[in-house]
C-alpha positions in Angstrom: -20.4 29.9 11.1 -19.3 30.4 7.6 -15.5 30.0 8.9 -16.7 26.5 10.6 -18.3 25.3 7.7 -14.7 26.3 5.6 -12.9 24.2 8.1 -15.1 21.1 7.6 -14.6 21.3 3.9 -11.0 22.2 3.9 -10.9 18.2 6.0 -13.1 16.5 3.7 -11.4 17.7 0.4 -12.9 21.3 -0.1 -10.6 23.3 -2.3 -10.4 26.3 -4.2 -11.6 26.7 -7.5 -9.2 27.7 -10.5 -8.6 26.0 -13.7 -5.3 23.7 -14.5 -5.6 23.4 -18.1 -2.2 24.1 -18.8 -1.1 21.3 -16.6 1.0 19.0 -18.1 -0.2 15.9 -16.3 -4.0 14.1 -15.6 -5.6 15.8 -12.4 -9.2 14.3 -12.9 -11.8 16.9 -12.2 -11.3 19.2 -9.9 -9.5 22.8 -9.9 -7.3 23.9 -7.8 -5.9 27.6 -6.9 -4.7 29.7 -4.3 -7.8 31.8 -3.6 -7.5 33.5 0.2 -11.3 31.4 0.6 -8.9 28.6 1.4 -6.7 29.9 4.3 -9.5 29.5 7.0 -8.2 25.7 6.7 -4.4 25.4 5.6 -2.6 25.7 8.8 -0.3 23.2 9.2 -1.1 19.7 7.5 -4.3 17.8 7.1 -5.0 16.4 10.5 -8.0 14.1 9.4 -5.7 12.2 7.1 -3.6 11.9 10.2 -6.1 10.3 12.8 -8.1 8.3 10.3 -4.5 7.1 9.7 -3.9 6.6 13.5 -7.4 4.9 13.9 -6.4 1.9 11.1 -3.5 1.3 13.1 -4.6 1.4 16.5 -7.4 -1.4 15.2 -5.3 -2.7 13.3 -2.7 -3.4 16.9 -6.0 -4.7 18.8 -7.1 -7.1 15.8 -3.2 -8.4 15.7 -3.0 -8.8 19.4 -7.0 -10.8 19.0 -5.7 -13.1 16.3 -2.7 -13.8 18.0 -3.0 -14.5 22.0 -3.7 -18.2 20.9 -1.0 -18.6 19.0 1.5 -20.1 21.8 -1.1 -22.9 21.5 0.7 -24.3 19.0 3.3 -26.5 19.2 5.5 -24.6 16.6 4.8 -21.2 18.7 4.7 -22.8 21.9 8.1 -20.6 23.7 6.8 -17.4 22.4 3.9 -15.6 24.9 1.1 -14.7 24.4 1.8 -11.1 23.7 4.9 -11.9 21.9 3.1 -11.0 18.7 1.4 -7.4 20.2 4.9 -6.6 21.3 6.7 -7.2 18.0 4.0 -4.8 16.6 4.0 -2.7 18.8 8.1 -2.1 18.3 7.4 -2.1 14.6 4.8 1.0 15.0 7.2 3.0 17.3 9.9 2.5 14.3 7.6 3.3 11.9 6.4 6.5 13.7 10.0 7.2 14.4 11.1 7.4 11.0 8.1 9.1 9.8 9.1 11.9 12.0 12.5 11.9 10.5 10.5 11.4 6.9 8.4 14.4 7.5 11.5 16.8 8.3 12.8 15.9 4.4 11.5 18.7 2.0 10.3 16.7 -1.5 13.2 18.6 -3.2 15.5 16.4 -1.4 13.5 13.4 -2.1 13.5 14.5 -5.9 17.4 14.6 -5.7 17.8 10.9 -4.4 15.2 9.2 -6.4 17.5 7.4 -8.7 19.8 6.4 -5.9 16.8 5.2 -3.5 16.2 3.0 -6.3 19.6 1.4 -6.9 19.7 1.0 -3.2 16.6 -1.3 -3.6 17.7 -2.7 -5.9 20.9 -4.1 -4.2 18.9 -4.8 -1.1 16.5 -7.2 -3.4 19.9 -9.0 -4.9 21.1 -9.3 -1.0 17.4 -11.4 0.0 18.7 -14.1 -2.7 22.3 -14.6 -0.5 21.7 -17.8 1.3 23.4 -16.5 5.0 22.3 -13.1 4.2 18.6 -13.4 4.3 15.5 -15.2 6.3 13.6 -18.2 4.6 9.9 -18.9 5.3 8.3 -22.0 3.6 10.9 -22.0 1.0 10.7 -17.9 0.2 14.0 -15.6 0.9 12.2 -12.4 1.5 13.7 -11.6 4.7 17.0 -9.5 5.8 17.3 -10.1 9.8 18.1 -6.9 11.5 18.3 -8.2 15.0 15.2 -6.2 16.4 13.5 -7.3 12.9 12.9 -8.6 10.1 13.5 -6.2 6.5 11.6 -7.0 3.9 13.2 -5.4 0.7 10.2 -5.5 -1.4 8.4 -3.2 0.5 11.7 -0.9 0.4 10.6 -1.2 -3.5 7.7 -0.3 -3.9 8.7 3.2 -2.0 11.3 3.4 -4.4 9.4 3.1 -7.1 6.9 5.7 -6.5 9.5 8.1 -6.2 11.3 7.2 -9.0 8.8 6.7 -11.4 7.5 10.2 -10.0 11.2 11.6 -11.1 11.4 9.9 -14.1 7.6 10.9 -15.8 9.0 14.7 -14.4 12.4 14.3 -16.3 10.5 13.1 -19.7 7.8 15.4 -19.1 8.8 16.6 -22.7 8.8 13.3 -25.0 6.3 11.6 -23.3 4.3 10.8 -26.1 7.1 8.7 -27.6 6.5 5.2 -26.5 11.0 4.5 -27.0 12.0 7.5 -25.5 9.6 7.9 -22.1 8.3 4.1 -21.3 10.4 2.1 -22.8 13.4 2.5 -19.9 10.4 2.8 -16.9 9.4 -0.8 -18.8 12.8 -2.0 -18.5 13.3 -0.9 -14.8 10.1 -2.6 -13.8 11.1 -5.7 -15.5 14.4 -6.0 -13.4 12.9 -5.2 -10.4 10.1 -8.2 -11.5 13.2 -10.6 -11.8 14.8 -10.2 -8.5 11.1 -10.4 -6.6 9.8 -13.6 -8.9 13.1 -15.2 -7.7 12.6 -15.0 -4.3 9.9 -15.4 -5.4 7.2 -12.9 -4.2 4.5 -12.4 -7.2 2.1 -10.1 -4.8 4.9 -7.0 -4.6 5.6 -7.8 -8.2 2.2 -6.8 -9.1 2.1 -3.7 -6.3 4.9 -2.6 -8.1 3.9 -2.8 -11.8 0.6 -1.4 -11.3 2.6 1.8 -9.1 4.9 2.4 -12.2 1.8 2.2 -14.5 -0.1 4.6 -12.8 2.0 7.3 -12.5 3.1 6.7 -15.9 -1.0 7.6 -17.0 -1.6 10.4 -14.3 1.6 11.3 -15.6 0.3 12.0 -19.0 1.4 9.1 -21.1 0.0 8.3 -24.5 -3.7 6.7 -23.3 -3.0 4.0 -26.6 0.7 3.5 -24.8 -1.1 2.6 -21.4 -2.7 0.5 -22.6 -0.6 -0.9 -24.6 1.8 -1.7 -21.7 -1.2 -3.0 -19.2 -2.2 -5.7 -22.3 1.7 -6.9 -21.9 1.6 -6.7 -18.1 -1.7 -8.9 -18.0 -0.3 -11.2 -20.8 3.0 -11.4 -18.8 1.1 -12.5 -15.6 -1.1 -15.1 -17.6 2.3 -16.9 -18.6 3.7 -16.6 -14.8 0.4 -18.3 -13.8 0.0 -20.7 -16.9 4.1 -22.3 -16.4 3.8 -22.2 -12.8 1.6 -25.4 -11.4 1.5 -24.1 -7.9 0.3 -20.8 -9.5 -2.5 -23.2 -11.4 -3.5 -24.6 -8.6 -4.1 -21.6 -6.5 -6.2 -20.4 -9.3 -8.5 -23.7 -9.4 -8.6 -23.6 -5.6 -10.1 -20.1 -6.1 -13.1 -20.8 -8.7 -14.4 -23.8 -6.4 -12.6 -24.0 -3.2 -15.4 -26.4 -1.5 -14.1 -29.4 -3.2 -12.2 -31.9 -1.0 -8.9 -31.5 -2.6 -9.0 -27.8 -3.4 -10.6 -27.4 0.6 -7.8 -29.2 2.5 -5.2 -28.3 -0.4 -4.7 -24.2 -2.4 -8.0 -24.0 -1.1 -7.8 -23.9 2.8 -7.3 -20.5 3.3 -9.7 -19.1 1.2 -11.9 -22.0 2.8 -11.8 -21.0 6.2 -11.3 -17.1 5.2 -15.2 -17.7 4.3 -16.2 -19.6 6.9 -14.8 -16.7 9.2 -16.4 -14.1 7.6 -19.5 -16.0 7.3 -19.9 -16.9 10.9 -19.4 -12.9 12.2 -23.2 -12.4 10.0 -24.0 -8.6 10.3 -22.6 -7.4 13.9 -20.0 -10.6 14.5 -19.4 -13.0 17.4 -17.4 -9.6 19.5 -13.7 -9.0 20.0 -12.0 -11.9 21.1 -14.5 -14.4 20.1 -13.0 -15.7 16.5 -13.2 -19.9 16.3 -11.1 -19.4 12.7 -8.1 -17.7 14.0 -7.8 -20.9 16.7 -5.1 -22.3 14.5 -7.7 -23.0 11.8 -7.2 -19.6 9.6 -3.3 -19.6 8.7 -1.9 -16.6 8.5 -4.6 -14.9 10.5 -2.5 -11.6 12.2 -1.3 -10.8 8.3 -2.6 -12.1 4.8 -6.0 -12.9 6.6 -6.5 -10.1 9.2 -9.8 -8.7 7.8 -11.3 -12.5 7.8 -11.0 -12.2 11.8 -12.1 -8.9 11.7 -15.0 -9.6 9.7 -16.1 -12.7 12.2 -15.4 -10.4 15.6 -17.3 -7.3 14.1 -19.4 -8.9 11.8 -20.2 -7.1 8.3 -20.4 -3.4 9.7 -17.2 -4.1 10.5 -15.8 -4.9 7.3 -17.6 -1.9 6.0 -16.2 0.6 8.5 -12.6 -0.7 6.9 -13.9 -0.1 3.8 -15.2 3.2 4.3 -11.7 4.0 6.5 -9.5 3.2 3.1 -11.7 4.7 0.9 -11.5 8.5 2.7 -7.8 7.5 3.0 -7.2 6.6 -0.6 -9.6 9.5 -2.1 -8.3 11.6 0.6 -4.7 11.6 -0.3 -5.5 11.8 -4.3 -6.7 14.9 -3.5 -3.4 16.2 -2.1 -1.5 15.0 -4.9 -4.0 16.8 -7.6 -3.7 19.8 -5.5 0.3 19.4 -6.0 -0.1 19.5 -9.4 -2.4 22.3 -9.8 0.6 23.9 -8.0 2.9 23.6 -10.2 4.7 20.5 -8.0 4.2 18.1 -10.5 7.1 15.6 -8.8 5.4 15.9 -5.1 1.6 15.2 -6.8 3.0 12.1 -8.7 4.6 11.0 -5.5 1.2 11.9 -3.3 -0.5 9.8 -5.9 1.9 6.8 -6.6 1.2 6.6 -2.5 -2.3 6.6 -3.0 -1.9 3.6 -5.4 0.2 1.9 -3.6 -2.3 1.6 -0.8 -5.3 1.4 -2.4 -4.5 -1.4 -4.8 -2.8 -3.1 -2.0 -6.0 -3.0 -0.3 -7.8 -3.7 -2.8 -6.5 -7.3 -3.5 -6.4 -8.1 0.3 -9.8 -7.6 1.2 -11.0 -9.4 -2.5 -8.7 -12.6 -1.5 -10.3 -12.4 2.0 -13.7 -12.3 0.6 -12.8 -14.4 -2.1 -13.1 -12.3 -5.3 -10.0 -13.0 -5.6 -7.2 -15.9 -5.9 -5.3 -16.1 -2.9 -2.4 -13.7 -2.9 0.2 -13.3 -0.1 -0.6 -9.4 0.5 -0.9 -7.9 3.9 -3.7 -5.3 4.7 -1.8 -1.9 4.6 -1.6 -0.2 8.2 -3.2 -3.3 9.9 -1.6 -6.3 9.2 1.3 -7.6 11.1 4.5 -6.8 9.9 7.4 -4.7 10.4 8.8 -3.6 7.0 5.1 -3.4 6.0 4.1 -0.9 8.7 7.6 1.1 8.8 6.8 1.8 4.8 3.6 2.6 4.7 3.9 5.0 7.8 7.1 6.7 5.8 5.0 6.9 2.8 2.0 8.6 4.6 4.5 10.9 6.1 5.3 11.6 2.6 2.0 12.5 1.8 1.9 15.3 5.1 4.8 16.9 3.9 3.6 17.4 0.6 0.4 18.7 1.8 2.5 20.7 4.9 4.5 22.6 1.7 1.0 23.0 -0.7 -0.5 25.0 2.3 2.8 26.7 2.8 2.8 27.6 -0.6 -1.0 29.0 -1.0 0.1 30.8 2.2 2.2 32.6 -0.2 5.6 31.2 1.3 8.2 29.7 -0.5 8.9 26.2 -1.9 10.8 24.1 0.1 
C-alpha cells in the first residue's frame, strides 16, 4: 500500500525532500534530493505528463475535425473535403510525434552544444519568411515557408530557440549576472532582433511569446529582481508604442473594451463578438459535439485562434474548465521537472524544462483570455489543440524535451551517470 501511495505521488509531483540553498538559480519552494524514498516511482519518464499530453491532442484532433467538416461550405473552401482539414492535422501530429521520437533520443548535453547555432538558424529562417517567392502570404502576413506536405512557420522555430538559448546563455553568465551590461544587456539585444524580423512580417503574438520566454528564464535564472523589472517596464512601454503608432493595433484595442457597438461588432470586433456569443450559447454542459451554430462560417478562424470558443459552445462551461484544469497539471507539472533539474545540479536542462513551461502556459494563457474576451484579440493558437502544423510539430518537440530531461533526472537519482 505504502509503495502504491509512493507511485501516485511520484505522478502528481511527489518528490524528495533535501534543501537547494546553494543553488544558483530561483526554484520556488520545494526541495529536491535523491533520497532512495523516491525510486518506487522514477522508472523511466513521467507517463502522466505523457497521456495528459496525448489527451489535449486527441481533443484537440476531434474539436478541429468539429469546427471544420463545414468548411467546404464555403465558397473560398469549396474543392477541399470535408476532412481535408482532419487530414492535414492528422499528417501534422504523425510529424510532430515523429520528430519527438527523434527529439527524445538527443541527450540535453547535445542540445546545450547547439544552442547558439539553433538560434542563428532561426534566425535566417525568420529573414527567409520576408523573401517574396520564398514564403506563403495570408491576409497580407508572410509567415509561411511552403514545404510541399506543409506549411513552416519560423516563429514557432523561435520561440524553441529561444528557450534553449536563453537557457545557455543565463548558464554561461551564471557568474556576472547581477551586472545589468554584462548578463542582460546582449539577451536584450537578441530579443530585439528577433522582435524586428517577427513585427515585419508582422506577427506581434510570437513577439510577445518570445519576450516573455527570454524574461522568464532570465528571473528563474537568477537575475537582479530590480533588473527584471526594470526590463518588463521597457518591454510593456515598448508594446504601448507598437499599439499607440499602429491604427489597426488601436482599433483592435477599442474593439476589445466594447465590442457590441455596430462598428466595433461588424469591424476589430467580430471575432471577439461571435467568440462570445459561442461560448455563451454552450451555458453549463453545451449544445453536444457537432452542434456549434458559430463555427457555421460565423466564428473566423474557428479550427485555430478560436478553437476553445467552439469547444466552449459543444461542451458548455465544464468543458472549458476541463481545458483549464488539463493546462494547468501540464504547466505546474512540467515546472516541477525543471525545479527538480536544478536541485540536480542541471541547471541548463531545468531552465529549458521551465522556458517550456512558459512558453505553453503564457501561450495559453492569452488564447483562452482573447476567447473569453479578457483579452484584445491576438492571433495565438491554443498550444496542442489548435490547427496547425509548425504549431503542433514544436510544441510536441518541446514536450519531448521536457521527457528527456525528466528520463536523465530519474537516471541520475538512480545513481547513473549524466547523459
Amino acid at each position: 500500500m505504502k509503495a502504491v501511495l509512493q507511485q501516485i505521488s511520484g505522478w502528481f509531483g511527489g518528490l524528495p525532500n533535501v534543501t537547494a540553498q546553494a543553488l544558483p538559480v530561483r526554484i520556488g519552494g520545494a526541495d529536491f534530493g535523491r533520497k532512495s524514498r523516491a525510486r518506487a516511482s522514477m522508472a523511466g519518464f513521467d507517463q502522466t505528463l505523457l497521456w495528459v499530453t496525448v489527451a489535449l491532442l486527441a481533443w484537440g484532433l476531434v474539436m478541429v475535425y468539429s469546427a471544420t467538416i463545414a468548411m467546404p461550405d464555403n465558397p473560398r473552401f469549396a474543392r477541399y473535403a470535408p476532412t481535408h482539414f482532419l487530414m492535414m492535422h492528422v499528417l501534422s501530429l504523425a510529424v510532430g510525434f515523429v520528430a519527438a521520437l527523434i527529439t527524445f533520443q538527443i541527450p540535453l548535453a547535445t542540445w546545450e552544444k547547439v544552442a547558439p547555432w539553433l538560434f542563428v538558424a532561426s534566425l535566417l529562417l525568420l529573414v527567409a519568411v520576408l523573401i517574396p517567392h520564398m514564403s506563403h502570404s495570408v491576409n497580407g502576413a508572410r509567415r509561411w515557408i511552403p514545404l510541399g506536405f506543409m506549411n513552416f512557420q519560423p516563429s514557432e522555430l523561435a520561440k524553441l530557440a529561444m528557450v534553449i538559448y536563453a537557457a545557455d546563455y543565463m548558464v554561461r553568465k551564471m557568474e556576472v549576472k547581477e551586472k545589468f551590461f554584462r548578463a542582460v544587456l546582449p539577451m536584450a539585444v537578441a530579443v530585439a532582433v528577433v522582435g524586428v524580423l517577427l513585427l515585419a512580417e508582422p506577427d506581434m503574438g510570437a513577439f510577445m511569446v518570445i519576450a516573455i520566454i527570454a524574461m522568464g528564464i532570465l528571473f528563474l535564472g537568477g537575475v537582479n529582481a530590480r533588473m527584471f523589472f526594470l526590463i518588463a517596464t521597457l518591454l510593456v512601454v515598448a508594446f504601448s508604442l507598437m499599439i499607440a503608432t499602429s491604427e489597426f493595433r488601436r482599433e483592435r484595442i477599442f474593439a476589445y473594451l466594447d465590442p457590441w457597438t455596430e462598428h466595433n461588432a461588424l469591424g476589430k470586433g467580430y471575432q471577439l463578438s461571435h467568440s462570445l456569443i459561442a461560448i455563451g450559447r454552450g451555458e453549463i454542459f453545451g449544445v453536444g459535439l457537432g452542434g456549434s451554430v458559430e463555427k457555421l462560417h460565423w466564428l473566423p478562424e474557428a479550427h485555430t485562434d478560436f478553437l476553445l470558443a467552439v469547444i466552449g459552445e459543444e461542451f458548455g462551461l465544464v468543458g472549458v474548465l476541463c481545458v483549464l484544469g488539463l493546462f494547468f497539471w501540464l504547466i505546474r507539472r512540467i515546472m516541477h521537472i525543471g525545479r527538480q533539474s536544478i536541485a540536480l545540479d542541471r541547471v541548463f536542462a531545468g531552465l529549458v524544462a521551465q522556458g517550456v513551461g512558459i512558453w505553453i502556459g503564457f501561450q495559453a494563457f492569452i488564447n483562452i483570455g482573447v476567447n473569453l474576451g479578457a483579452l484584445p484579440t491576438k492571433g495565438l493558437t491554443l498550444p496542442l489543440m489548435s490547427y496547425g502544423g509548425s504549431a503542433i510539430l514544436m510544441n510536441l518537440v518541446s514536450i519531448a524535451l521536457v521527457l528527456r530531461i525528466d528520463y536523465e533526472n530519474r537516471q541520475l537519482m538512480r545513481g547513473g551517470r549524466r547523459a
